[in-house]
C-alpha positions as CSV (number, residue, x, y, z in Angstrom):
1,X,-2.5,64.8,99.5
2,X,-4.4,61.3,98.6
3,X,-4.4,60.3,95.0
4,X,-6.5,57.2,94.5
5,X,-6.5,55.6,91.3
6,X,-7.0,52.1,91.6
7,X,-6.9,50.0,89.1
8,X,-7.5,53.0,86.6
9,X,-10.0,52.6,84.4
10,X,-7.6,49.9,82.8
11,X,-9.4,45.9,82.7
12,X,-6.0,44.7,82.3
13,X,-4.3,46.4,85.8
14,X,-7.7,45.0,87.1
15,X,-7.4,41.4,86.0
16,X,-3.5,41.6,87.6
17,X,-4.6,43.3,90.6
18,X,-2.5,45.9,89.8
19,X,-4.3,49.0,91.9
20,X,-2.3,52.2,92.6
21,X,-2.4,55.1,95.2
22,X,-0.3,57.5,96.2
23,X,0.7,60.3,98.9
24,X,1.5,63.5,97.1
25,X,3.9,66.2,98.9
26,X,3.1,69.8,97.3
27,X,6.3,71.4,98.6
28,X,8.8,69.2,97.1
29,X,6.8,67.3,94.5
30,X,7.2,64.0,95.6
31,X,5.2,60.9,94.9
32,X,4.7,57.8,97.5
33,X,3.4,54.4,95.9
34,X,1.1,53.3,98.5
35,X,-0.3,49.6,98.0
36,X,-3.9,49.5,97.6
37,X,-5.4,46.4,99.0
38,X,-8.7,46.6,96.3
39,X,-9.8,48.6,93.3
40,X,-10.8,52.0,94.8
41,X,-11.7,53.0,91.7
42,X,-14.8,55.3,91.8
43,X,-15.0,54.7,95.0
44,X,-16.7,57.6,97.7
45,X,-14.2,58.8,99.7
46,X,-14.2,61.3,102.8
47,X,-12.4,62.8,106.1
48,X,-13.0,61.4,109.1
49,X,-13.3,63.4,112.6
50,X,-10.0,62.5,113.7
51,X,-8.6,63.2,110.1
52,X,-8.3,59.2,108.6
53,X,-9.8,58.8,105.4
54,X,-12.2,56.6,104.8
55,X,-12.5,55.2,101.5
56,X,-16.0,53.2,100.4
57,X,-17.1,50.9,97.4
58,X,-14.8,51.1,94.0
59,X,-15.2,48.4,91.2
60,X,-16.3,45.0,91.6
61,X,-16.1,44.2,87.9
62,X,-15.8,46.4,84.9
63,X,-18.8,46.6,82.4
64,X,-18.5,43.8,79.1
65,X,-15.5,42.5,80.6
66,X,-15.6,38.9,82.1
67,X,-19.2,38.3,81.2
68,X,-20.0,41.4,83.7
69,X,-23.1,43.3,82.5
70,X,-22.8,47.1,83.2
71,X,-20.0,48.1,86.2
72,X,-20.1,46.3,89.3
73,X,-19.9,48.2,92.7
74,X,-17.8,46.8,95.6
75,X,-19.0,46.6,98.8
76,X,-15.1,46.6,100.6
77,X,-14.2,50.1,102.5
78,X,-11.0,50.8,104.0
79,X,-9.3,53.5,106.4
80,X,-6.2,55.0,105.2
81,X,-4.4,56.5,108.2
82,X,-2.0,59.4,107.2
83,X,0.2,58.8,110.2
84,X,1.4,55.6,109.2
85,X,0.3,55.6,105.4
86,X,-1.7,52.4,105.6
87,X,-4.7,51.3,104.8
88,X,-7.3,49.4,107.7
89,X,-10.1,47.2,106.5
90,X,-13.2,47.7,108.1
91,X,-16.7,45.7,107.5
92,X,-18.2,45.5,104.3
93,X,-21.4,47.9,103.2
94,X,-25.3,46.5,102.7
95,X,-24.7,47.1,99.1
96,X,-21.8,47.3,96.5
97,X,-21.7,50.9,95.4
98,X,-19.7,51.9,92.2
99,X,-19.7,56.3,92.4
100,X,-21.2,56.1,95.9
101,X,-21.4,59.9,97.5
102,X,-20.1,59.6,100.8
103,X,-21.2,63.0,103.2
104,X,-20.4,63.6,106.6
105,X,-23.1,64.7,109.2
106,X,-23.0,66.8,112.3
107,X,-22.3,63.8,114.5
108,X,-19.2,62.5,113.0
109,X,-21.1,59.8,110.8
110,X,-20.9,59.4,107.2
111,X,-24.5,59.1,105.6
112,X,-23.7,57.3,102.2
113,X,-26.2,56.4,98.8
114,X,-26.1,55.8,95.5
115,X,-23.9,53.8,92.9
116,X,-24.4,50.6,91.1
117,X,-24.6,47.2,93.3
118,X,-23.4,44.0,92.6
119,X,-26.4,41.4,92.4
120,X,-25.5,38.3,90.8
121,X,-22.9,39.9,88.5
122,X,-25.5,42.1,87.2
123,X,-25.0,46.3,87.5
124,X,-28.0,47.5,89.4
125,X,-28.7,50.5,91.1
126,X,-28.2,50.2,95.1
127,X,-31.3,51.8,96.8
128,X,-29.5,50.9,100.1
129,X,-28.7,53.7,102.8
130,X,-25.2,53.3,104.2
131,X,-24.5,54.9,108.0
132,X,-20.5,54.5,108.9
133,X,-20.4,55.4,112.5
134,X,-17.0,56.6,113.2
135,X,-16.8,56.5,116.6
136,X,-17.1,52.7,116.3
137,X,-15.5,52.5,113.0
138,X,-18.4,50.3,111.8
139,X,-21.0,50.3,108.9
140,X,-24.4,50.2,110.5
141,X,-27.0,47.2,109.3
142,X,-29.7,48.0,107.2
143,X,-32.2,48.1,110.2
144,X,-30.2,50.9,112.0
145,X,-30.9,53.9,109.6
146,X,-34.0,54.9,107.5
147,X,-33.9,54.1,104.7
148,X,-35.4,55.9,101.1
149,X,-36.1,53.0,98.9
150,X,-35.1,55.2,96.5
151,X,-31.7,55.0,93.5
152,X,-30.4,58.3,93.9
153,X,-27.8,57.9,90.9
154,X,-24.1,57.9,90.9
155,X,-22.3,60.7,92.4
156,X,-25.7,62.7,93.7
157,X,-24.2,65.9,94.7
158,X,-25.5,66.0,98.7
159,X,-24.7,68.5,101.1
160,X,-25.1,68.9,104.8
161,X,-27.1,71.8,105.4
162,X,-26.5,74.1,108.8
163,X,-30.5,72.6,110.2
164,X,-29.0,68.7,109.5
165,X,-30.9,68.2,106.5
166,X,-29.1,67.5,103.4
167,X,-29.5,68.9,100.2
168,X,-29.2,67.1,96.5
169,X,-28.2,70.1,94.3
170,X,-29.3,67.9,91.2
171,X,-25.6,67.2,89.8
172,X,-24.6,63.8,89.5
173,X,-22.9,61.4,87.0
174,X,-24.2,59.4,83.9
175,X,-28.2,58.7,83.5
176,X,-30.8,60.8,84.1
177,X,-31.8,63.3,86.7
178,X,-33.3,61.3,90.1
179,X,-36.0,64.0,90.9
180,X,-39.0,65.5,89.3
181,X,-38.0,68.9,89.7
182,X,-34.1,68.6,89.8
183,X,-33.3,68.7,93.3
184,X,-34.2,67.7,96.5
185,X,-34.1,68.7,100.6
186,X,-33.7,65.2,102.1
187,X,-34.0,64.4,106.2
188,X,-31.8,61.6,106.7
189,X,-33.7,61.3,109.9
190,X,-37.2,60.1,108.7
191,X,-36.0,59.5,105.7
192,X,-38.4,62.0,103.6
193,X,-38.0,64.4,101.1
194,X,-39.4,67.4,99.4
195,X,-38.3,68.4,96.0
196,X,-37.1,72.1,95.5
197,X,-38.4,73.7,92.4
198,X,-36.2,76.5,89.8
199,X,-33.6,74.5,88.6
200,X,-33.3,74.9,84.7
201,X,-31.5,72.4,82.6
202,X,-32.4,69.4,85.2
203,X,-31.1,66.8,82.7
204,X,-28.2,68.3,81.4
205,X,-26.6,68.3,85.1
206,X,-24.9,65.2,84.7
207,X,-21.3,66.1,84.9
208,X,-21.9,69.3,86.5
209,X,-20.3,71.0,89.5
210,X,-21.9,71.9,92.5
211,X,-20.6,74.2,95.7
212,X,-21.6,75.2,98.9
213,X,-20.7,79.1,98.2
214,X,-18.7,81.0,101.2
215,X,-19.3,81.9,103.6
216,X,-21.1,78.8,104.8
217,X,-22.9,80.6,107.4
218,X,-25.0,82.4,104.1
219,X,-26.3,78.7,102.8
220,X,-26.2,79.8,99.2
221,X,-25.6,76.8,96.7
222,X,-24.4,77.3,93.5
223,X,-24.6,74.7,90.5
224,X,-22.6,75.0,87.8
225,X,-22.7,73.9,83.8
226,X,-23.3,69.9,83.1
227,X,-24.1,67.9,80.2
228,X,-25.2,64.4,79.3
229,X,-23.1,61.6,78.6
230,X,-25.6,59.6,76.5
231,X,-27.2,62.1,74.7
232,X,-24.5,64.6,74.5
233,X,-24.9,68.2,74.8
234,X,-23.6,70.5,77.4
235,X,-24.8,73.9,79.5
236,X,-23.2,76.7,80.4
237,X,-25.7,78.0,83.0
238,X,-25.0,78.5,86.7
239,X,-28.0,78.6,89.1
240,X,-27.9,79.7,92.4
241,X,-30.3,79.2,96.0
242,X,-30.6,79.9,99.4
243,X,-31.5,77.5,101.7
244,X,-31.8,80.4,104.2
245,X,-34.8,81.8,102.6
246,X,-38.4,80.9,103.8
247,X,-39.6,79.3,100.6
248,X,-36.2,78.3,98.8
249,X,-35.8,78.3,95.1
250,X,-33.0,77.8,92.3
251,X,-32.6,81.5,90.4
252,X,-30.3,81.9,87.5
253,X,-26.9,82.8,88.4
254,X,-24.1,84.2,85.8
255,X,-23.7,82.0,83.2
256,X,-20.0,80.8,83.1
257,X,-17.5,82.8,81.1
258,X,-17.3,81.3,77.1
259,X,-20.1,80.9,74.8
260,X,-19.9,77.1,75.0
261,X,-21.8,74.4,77.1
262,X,-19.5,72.6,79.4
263,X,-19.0,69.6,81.2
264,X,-16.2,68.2,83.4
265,X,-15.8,71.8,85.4
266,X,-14.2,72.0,88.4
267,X,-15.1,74.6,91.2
268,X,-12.7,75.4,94.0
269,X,-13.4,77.3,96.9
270,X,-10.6,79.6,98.0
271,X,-9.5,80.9,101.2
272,X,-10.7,84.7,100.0
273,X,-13.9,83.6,99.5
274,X,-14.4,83.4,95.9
275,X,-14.5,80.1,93.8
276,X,-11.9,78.9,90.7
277,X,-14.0,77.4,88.0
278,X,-11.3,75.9,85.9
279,X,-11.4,73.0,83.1
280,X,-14.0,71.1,81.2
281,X,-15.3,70.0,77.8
282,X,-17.8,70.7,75.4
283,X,-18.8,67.1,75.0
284,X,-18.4,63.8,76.3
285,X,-15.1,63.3,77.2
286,X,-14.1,64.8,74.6
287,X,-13.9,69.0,73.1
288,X,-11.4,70.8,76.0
289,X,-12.3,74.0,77.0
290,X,-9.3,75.9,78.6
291,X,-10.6,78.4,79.9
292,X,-10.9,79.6,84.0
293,X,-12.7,82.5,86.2
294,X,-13.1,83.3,89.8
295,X,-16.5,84.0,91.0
296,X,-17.3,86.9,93.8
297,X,-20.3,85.6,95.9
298,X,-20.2,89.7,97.2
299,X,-20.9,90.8,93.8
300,X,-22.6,87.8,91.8
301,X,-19.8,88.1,89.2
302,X,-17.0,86.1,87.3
303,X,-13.6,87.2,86.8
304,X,-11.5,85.5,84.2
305,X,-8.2,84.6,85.1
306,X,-5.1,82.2,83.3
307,X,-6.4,79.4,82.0
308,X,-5.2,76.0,82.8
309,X,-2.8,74.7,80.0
310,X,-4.0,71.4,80.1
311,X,-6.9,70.4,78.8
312,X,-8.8,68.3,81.4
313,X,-12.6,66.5,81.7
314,X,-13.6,63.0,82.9
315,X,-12.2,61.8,86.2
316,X,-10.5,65.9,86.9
317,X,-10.4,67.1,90.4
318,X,-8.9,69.9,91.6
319,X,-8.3,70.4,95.7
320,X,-7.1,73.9,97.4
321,X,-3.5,73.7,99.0
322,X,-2.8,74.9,102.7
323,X,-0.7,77.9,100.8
324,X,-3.7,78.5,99.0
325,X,-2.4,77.8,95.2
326,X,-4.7,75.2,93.9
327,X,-4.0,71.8,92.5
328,X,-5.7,70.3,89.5
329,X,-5.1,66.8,88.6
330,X,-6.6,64.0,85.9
331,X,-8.3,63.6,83.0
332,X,-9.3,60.4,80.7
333,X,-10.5,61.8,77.9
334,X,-12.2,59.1,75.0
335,X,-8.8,58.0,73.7
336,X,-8.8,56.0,76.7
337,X,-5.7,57.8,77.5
338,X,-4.9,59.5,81.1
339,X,-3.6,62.5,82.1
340,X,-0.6,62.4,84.6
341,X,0.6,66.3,84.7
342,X,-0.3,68.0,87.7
343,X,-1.4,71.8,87.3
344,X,-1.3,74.4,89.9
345,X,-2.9,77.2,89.6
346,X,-1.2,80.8,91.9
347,X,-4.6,82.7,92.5
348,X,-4.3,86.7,92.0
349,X,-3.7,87.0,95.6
350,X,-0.6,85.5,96.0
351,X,1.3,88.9,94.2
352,X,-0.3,91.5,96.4
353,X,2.6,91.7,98.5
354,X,3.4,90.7,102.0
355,X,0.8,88.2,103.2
356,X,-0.7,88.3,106.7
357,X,0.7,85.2,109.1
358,X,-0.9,83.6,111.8
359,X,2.1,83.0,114.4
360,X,0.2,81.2,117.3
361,X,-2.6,78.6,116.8
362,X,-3.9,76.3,118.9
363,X,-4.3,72.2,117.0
364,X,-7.6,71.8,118.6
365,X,-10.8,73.6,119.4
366,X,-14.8,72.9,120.4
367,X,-18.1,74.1,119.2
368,X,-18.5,77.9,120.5
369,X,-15.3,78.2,121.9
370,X,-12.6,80.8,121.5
371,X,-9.3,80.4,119.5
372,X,-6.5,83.0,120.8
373,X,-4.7,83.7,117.5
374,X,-0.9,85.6,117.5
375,X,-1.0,87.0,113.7
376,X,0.8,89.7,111.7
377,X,-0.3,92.0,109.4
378,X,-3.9,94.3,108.9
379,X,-6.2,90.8,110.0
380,X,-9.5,91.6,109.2
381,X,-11.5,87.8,109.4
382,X,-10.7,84.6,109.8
383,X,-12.3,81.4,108.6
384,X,-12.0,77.3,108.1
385,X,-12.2,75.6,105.2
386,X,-12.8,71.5,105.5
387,X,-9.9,69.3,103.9
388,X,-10.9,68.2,100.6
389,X,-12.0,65.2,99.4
390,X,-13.1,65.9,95.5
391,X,-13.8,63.5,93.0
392,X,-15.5,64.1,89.7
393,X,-15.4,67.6,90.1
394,X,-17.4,67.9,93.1
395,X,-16.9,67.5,97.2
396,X,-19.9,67.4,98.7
397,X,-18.4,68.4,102.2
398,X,-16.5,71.5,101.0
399,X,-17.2,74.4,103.1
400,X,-15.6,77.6,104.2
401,X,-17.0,78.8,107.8
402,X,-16.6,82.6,108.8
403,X,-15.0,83.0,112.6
404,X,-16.0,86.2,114.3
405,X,-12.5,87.7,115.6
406,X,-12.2,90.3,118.3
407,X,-8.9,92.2,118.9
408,X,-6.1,94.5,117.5
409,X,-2.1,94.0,116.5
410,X,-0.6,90.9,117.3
411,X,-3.5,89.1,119.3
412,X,-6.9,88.0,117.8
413,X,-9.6,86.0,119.3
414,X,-11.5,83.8,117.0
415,X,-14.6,82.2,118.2
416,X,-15.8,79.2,116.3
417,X,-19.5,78.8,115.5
418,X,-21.7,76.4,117.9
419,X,-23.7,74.7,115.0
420,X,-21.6,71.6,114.2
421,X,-24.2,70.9,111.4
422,X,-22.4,74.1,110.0
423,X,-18.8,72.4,110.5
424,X,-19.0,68.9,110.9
425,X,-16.5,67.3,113.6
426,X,-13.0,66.9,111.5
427,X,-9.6,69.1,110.4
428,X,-9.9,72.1,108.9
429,X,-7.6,74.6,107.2
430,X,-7.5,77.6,109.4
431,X,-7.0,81.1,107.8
432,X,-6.8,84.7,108.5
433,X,-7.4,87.5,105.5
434,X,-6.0,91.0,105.5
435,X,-8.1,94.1,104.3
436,X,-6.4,93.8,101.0
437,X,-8.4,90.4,100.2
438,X,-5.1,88.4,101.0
439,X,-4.8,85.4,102.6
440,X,-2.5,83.8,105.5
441,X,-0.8,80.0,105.2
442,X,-3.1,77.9,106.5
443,X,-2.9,75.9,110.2
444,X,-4.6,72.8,110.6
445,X,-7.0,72.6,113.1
446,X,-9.1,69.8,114.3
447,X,-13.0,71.2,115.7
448,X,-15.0,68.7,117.7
C-alpha cells in the first residue's frame, strides 16, 4: 500500500522540503521511506490501467505562510511505479489544483476538476478540466476536452456511472455545496449537466462520505453524514439513489448508528458486499466518535460492530486489504497533532470457519470474456473490487462488480461484464464468496 503524506500539513517540512511517502507491507508491517520529489500533499491520486499510480496537484504554498493568501494548488503530477518504487515526472496540468478529484473513465483516462489554483500567489478556485490520457502518459491542453467553466469545489465526490456519465453525489471538502440542488449527473462529453433533486442536508455534506454501494451492476449510491467546517455542525443522515431508475432521486436511507452528527466517516466496501462505516467527529476536527457498523445493501440496514479504538477525523482513510481485514490510517485533529497508529479492523467474516480459496486464476482478462477459476469450498459468486485509492474518506473509483459463474466443485467459470464503463480498464481484487457470506483471499487481476 501507498501512504502519501508530503510535506504533512507541517510549513516547516515544507520550507525544508522535507516531503514523506511510503510503501506499506500489511503482512509483516513494514514501512519503506520512499523520496517524494514535491509536496503531494492533498493531492488527487488514482490507479492507472496498467496498475501505476498516478499522483496529481498537492501544495504549491500553504495559506498565511510566506505572504501566500489561502492554499496554493500545484500543478506537478507524477507516476509512482510499484515495480521499482519510484516516482516518473510527467507534464504539468492547465491549472494548480490543491484537493483535485481525480476519476478514471471507461477508456483508461483520468477526467480530473476541482481544487484551488495558483494565480499569482493568490488561492483561487481552478474551473479548468484536466484529461490525463494514459495511453500516452500525457495531460491533454485545455482545447482537447470540454470544458464546464464551472469551480466544482475541493474533493467533489464524482463517480463513473455504467452509461459513461459521471455523477457528483454532493460530498466534498470545506465551502459550500457547488449545486442548486445538491448533486449533479455530469457528461464529460459535452460538458453539460443536469442537477438531481432529494438530497437533504445539501450544505452540511462537506466532509461527508460517499459510495458506490455493491454490487455495481445495481447503480445505487449512497451518501453518508457530513458537516461544515466554517459553520460547524454535523449530520447523521444517510441518503440513498439509483441511477438505474427512469427519473432518479436521493431518498432517505438509515440514518447512521449514534444519535450524533458526524463528520470525518469513512465507508469501506467489503468483499461480502456490505460497507464498514467506521470513525468520525462531531465537529470540526475535533469531538471523536468511536463508533462503527456494517451496512446490508439486501436489507437497507446497519449492523454495529467493534469500534475503532482510535479516535480518527480530518485527513482519515481507510482502504480494504486483499485478505479482506480493513486498514484505517490518519487523523490531524485541531491540536495540529497527527495520528501515526494504524488500525485494522477483522470483519465478522473472518471467524466463520474455513474460508473458500480460489486455487487457479488467470493475471489477465478482457471485457465479456470468461475466467476459468479452480476454487475450494461451497462457491456461490464471484466479484472484483477496484484497488483503492481513498483520501478524505472517499474514493471515487471504488466499485465492487458481480461476475456471473457457471460450474460445480473444483471448476468455476466466471464471465466478466462487457460494460467497461462498469469496470474501468485497471487491477482489481478478485474474490469468490461461499453460501455462508464468507469470502476467499483475493487474486489480483488486471481487466482491459
Amino acid at each position: 500500500m501507498l501512504l502519501l503524506a508530503g510535506s504533512g500539513n507541517n510549513t516547516g517540512d515544507f520550507d525544508a522540503g522535507t516531503f514523506k511517502s511510503a510503501v506499506w507491507n500489511p503482512s509483516t508491517g513494514a514501512f519503506k521511506e520512499i523520496p517524494v520529489p514535491y509536496d503531494m500533499f492533498c493531492a488527487g491520486h488514482v490507479t492507472l490501467p496498467d496498475g501505476r499510480v498516478l499522483i496529481s496537484g498537492g501544495t504549491d504554498g500553504y495559506a498565511g505562510h510566506r505572504g501566500a493568501i489561502g492554499y496554493i494548488g500545484s500543478k506537478q503530477s507524477y507516476i509512482f511505479n510499484p515495480g521499482t518504487d519510484s516516482y516518473t515526472k510527467v507534464n504539468d496540468t492547465i491549472d494548480g489544483h490543491w484537493y483535485p478529484t481525480l476519476t478514471k473513465l471507461e477508456n483508461g483516462n483520468i477526467w480530473s476538476v476541482g481544487g484551488y489554483d495558483n494565480r499569482d500567489g493568490v488561492a483561487k478556485g481552478s474551473t479548468a478540466v484536466e484529461m490525463f490520457n494514459a495511453a500516452t502518459n500525457q495531460w491533454q491542453p485545455r482545447t482537447a476536452t470540454p470544458q464546464t467553466n464551472r469551480y466544482w469545489g475541493t474533493y467533489p465526490h464524482f463517480f463513473l456511472m455504467a452509461n459513461g456519465n459521471l455523477f457528483f453525489t454532493g460530498g466534498y471538502t470545506f465551502g459550500n455545496s457547488p449545486s442548486a440542488t445538491g448533486s449533479v449527473i455530469h457528461n464529460w462529453r459535452n460538458a453539460t449537466s443536469g442537477d438531481v433533486p432529494g438530497l437533504r442536508d445539501r450544505q452540511l455534506r462537506d466532509q461527508a462520505s460517499s459510495v458506490l454501494l455493491p454490487p455495481a451492476q445495481n447503480q445505487t449510491f449512497m451518501i453518508a453524514g457530513g458537516g461544515s467546517t466554517d459553520r460547524g455542525g454535523a449530520t447523521n443522515s444517510v441518503d440513498l439513489i439509483n441511477l438505474n431508475s427512469a427519473s432518479p432521486a436521493w431518498k432517505p436511507g438509515p440514518a447512521l448508528p449514534g444519535p450524533e452528527g458526524r463528520m470525518y466517516v469513512n465507508l469501506t466496501t467489503l468483499p461480502d458486499r456490505t460497507v464498514l462505516s467506521s470513525n468520525g467527529s462531531t465537529g470540526p476536527r475535533a469531538g471523536n466518535v468511536l463508533r462503527a457498523a456494517t451496512y446490508n445493501p439486501a436489507t437497507n440496514a446497519w449492523s454495529t460492530v467493534a469500534a475503532d479504538p482510535v479516535g480518527r477525523n480530518y485527513h482519515s482513510s481507510s482502504l480494504v486489504l486483499m485478505d479482506g481485514r480493513v486498514a484505517v490510517f490518519g487523523s490531524n485533529p485541531a491540536d495540529g497533532s497527527f495520528e501515526m497508529r494504524v488500525s485494522i479492523y477483522e470483519p465478522g467474516y473472518l471467524f466463520k470457519g474455513t474460508r473458500p480459496t480460489i486455487t487457479a486464476a488467470p493475471g489477465t482478462a478482457g471485457y465479456g470474456a470468461g475466467l476459468d477459476l479452480g476454487v475450494t469450498g461451497d462457491v456461490v459468486s464471484a466479484s472484483l473490487t477496484a484497488v483503492g485509492s481513498a483520501t478524505h474518506q472517499t474514493d471515487t473509483n471504488a466499485r465492487l462488480v458481480d461476475l456471473p459463474i457457471t460450474g460445480t466443485g473444483a471448476t468455476r467459470r466466471a464471465t466478466v461484464p462487457s460494460n467497461p464503463a462498469l469496470l474501468p480498464p485497471g487491477p482489481y481484487m478478485l474474490t469468490v464468496l461461499d453460501a455462508g457470506g464468507v469470502p476467499s483471499v483475493a487474486r489480483m487481476v488486471n481487466v482491459r
